[in-house]
N, C-alpha and C positions, 0 to 999 in steps of 0.2 A: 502052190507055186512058190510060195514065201521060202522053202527049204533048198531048191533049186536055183532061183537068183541067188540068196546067200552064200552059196554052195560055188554059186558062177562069181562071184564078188570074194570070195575067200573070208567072209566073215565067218567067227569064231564060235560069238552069241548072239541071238536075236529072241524075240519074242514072237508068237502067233498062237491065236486063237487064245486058250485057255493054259497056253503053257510055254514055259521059257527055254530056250535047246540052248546046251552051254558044251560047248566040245565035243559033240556028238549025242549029250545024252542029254532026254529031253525031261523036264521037271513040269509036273501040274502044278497051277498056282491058282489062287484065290484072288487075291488084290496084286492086277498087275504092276502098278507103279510102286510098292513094296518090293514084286521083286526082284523090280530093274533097278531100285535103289540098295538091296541087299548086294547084288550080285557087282553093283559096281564097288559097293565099300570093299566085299571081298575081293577083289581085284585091285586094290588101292584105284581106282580113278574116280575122277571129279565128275561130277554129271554135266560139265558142258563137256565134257568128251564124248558122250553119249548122244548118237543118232535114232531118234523113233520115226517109224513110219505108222501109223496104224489110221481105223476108220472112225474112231473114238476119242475125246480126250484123255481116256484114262491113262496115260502113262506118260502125258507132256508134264506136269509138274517134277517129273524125276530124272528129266531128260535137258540135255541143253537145246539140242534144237531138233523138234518134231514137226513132223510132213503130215499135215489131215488128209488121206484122198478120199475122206468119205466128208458126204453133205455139202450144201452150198449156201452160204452165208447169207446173200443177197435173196434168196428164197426164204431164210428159217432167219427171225431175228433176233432168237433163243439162241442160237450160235452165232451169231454175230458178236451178242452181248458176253458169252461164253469168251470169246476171241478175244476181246478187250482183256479181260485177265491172266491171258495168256502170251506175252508177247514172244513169246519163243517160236509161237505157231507158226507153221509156214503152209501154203495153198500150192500144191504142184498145179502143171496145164493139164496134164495127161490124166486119166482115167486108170482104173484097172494096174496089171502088173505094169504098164506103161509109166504110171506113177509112182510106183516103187522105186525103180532103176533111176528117174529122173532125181527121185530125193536125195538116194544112197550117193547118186555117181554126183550129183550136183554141189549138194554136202562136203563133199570126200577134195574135190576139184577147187572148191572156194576156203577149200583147209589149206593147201599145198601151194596156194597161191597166196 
């Protein structure tokens, strides 16, 4: 689903699963937040320009502001504590690809304003 919303959003790059799609062409990567932060140097931007969505925190340290829709804080106190070091984190309402569109469109919406 991740290719399909980006696709509906007009984004360029994104990240999913095990591999980074940049312009049409997709790159397997080993350590995701290397290579959201490779790909942004290569593109001259600064990483708070950079929106992540994912269900991990693997890629909020490279990112300005990341969407968790995976896990619930108040349930796991291992992410809770995890959250504190991160304050870039952000918690959508929404579930599923429902949570995706809310980060993207939400993000994108509190830029422009």
């Amino acid at each position: 689903g991740a290719a399909e919303i980006a696709e509906r959003l007009g984004l360029r790059a994104w990240f999913a699963g095990d591999a980074l799609h940049l312009d049409g062409e997709k790159l397997a990567v080993d350590d995701p937040a290397a290579a959201v932060a490779h790909h942004l140097r290569a593109r001259a931007w600064a990483p708070e320009e950079a929106v992540a969505v994912g269900a991990d925190l693997a890629v909020a340290p490279a990112v300005g502001t990341f969407w968790l829709v995976g896990g619930d804080p108040a349930a796991d106190p291992l992410l809770a504590l995890e959250l504190e070091r991160h304050p870039n984190v952000r918690l959508p309402e929404g579930r599923g690809e429902a949570a995706l569109y809310e980060a993207v469109v939400t993000t994108l919406m509190e830029r422009r304003s």
